[in-house]
C-alpha positions in Angstrom: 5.4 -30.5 22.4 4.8 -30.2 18.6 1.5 -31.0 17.5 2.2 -33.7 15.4 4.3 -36.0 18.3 1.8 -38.0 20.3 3.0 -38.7 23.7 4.2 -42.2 24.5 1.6 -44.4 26.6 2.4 -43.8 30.5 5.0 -40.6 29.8 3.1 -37.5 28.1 6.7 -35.2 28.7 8.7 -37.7 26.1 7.7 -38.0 22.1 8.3 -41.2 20.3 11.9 -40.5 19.7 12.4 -40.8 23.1 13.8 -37.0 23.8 12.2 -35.2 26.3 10.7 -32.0 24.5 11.4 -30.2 28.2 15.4 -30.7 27.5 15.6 -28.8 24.1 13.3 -26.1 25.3 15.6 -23.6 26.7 17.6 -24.0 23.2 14.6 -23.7 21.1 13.9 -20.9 22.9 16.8 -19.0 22.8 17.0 -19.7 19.3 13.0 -18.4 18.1 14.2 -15.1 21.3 17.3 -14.4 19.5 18.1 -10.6 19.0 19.4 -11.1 15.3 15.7 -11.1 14.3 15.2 -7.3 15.3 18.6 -6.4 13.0 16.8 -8.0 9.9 14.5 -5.1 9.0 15.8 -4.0 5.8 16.8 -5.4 2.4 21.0 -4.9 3.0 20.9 -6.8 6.5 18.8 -9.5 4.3 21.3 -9.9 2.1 23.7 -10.1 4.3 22.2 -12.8 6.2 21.6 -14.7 3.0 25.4 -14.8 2.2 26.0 -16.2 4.9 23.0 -18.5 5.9 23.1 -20.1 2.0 26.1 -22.6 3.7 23.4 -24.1 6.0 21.2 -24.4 3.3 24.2 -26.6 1.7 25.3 -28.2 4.7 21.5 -29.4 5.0 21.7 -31.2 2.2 24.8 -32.9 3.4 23.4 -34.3 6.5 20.3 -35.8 4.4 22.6 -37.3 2.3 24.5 -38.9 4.8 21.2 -40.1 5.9 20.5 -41.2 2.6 23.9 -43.4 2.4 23.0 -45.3 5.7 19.5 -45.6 5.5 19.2 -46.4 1.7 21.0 -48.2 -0.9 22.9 -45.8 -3.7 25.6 -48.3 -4.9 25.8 -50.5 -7.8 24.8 -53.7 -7.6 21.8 -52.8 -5.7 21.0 -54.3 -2.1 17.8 -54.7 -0.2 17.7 -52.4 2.5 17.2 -54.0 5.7 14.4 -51.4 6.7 12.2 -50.3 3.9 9.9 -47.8 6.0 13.5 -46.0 6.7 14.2 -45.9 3.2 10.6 -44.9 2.4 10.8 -41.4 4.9 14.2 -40.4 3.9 13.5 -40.7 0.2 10.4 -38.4 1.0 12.4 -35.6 2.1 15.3 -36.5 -0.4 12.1 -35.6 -2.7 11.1 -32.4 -1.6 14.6 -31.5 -0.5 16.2 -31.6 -3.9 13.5 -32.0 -6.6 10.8 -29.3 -5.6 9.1 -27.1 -7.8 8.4 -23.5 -8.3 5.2 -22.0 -8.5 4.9 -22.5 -12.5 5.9 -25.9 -11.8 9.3 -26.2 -12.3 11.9 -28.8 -11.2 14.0 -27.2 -8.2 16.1 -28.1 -5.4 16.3 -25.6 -2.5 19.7 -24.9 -2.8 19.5 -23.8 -6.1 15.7 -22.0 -5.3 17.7 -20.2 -2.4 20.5 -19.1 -5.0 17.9 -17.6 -7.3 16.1 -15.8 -4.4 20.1 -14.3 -3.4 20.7 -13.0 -7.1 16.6 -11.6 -7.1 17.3 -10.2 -4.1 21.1 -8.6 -4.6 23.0 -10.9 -2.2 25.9 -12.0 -2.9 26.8 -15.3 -4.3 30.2 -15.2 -5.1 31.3 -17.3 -1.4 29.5 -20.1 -2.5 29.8 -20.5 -5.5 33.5 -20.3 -5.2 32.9 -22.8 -2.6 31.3 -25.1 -4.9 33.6 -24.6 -7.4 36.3 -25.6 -5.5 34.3 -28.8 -3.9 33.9 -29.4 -7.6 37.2 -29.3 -9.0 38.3 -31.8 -5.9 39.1 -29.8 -3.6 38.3 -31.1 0.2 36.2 -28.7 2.4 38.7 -27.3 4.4 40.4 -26.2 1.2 37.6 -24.9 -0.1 35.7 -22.9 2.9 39.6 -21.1 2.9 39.5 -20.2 -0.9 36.2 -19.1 -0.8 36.9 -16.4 2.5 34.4 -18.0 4.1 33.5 -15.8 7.4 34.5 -18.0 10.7 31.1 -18.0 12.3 29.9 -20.0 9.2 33.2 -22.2 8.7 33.0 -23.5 12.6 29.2 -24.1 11.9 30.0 -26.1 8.8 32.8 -27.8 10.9 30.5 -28.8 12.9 27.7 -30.0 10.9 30.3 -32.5 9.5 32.3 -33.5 12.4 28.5 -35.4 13.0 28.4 -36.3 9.7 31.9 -38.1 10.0 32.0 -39.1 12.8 27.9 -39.6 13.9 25.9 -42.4 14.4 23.3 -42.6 12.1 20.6 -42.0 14.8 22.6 -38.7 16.3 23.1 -37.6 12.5 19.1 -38.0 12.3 18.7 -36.4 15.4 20.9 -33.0 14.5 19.0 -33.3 11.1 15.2 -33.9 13.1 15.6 -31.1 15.8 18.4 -29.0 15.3 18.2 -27.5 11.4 15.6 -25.7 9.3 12.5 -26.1 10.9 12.8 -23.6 12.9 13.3 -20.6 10.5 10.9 -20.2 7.9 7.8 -19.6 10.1 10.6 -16.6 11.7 11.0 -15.0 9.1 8.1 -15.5 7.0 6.9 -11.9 8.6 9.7 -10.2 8.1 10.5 -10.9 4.8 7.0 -10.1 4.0 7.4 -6.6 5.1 10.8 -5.4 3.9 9.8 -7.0 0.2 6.6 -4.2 0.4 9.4 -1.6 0.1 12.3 -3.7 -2.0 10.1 -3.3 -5.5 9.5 -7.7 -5.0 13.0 -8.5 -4.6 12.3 -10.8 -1.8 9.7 -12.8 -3.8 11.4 -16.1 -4.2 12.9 -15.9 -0.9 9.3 -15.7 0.5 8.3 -18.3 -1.7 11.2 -20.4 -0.1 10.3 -19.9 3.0 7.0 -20.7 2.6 7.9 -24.1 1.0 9.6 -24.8 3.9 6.6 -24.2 6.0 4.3 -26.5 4.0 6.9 -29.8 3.8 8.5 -29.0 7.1 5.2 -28.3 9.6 3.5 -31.0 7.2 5.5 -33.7 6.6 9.3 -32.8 6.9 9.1 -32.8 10.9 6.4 -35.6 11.5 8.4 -37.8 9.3 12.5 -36.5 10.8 11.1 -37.6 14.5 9.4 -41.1 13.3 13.1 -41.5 12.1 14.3 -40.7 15.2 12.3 -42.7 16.9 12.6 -45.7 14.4 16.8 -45.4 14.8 16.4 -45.4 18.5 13.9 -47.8 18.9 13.0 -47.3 22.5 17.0 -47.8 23.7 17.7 -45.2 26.5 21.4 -45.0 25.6 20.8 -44.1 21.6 17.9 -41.7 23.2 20.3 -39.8 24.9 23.1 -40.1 22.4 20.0 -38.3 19.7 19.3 -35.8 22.4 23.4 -34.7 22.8 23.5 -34.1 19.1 20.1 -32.5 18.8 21.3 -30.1 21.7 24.5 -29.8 19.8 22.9 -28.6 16.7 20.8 -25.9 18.0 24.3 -24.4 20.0 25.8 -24.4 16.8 22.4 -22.5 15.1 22.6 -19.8 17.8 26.7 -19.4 17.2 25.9 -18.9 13.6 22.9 -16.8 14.6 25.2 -14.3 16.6 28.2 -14.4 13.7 25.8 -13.0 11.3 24.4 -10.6 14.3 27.6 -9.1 14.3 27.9 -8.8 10.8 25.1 -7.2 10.0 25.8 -4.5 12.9 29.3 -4.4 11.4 27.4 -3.2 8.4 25.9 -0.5 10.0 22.4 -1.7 9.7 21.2 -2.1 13.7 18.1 -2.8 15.8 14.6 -1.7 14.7 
């Protein structure tokens, strides 16, 4: 159990959202075990990873928003919303998410932050920023994941990510957003990036300084806030419990696919296990 969920009276094995920590284990854990880890020890399997992992960084942002949509009120005229604490945490991430700042205190989304660490770094940013050139110019996203030659691996996990999106319930799109996306990496590879960027000449410094971001809002606030959401959307109903569990569980598969798409990559690449 995380340290910030605090067992619910009578049933210390469930958090408040209702989802049994013991279910997602063996997917957590095969996720933080997974051998692509051991193939990311130098700066050109970095890179390569970064190409491809920048489209969950996007995709990200696309399940908050969707959140956002349901949970808040961004048309014109303006509505009450019926839940204002709702409202309250999502427009906390929606704050960090896409109006952080760098260390000298500039105004920065993490996409964009994770598109300046790429170029620092020498990754290439051509994929997606041809996707987002297409999205853009109108194009839908199947139309623009093929323009861009976006690798499969990525294009099914982007498939997936907005098959929930589409076709979700707000408290399984929370779910796949609480459990199932980037809380898990930074604290991964916050080591490893540490120690290829010694022998890189600082090419990895805004990456690290990305990944440490993520650290502070997700381990601080990010993940305490995601599962009072959860919990919240669910409100104690066994059958929305399980319904946020399925797409939690969903999410992580989807992570590991991803994971071993860009495993094979990077041995395509020629750069193998330390």
């Amino acid at each position: 159990m995380n340290e910030t969920d605090t067992p619910i009276p009578g049933n210390p094995q469930v958090t408040p959202s209702g989802i049994p920590d013991s279910t997602l284990a063996p997917l957590r854990d095969s996720l933080l075990s997974h051998p692509l880890y051991s193939k990311l020890g130098s700066l050109g399997a970095l890179q390569i990873f970064m190409q491809d992992h920048v489209f969950a960084v996007w995709d990200f942002m696309s399940l908050l928003k969707a959140l956002q949509r349901e949970l808040t009120c961004v048309q014109v005229p303006w509505l009450p919303v019926p839940e204002p604490r709702l409202a309250r945490l999502l427009n906390e991430i929606v704050l960090g998410e896409e109006s952080d700042v760098t260390e000298d205190g500039e105004a920065i989304g993490h996409f964009d932050l994770y598109l300046r660490a790429m170029r620092e770094a020498g990754a290439d940013t051509g994929p997606i920023e041809s996707f987002i050139a297409h999205l853009r110019g109108g194009s839908d996203l199947e139309s623009s994941l093929t323009a861009a030659s976006v690798p499969h691996h990525v294009r099914t996990f982007v498939q997936q990510t907005f098959a929930v999106i589409q076709g979700g319930k707000v408290h399984e799109i929370a779910a796949s957003f609480t459990y199932g996306r980037e809380d898990l990496i930074p604290a991964l590879f916050g080591g490893i990036v540490e120690k290829v960027d010694d022998h890189s000449g600082g090419k990895l410094g805004t990456f690290h300084y990305y990944l440490q971001r993520h650290i502070a809002l997700d381990g601080e606030e990010h993940g305490a806030l995601g599962r009072e959401m959860v919990a919240l959307l669910c409100a104690g109903d066994p059958t929305l419990e399980q319904q946020a569990l399925s797409a939690a569980a969903t999410a992580l598969n989807s992570r590991i696919m991803l994971w071993d798409g860009i495993g094979r990559q990077v041995e395509a690449a020629g750069y193998h296990t330390d």
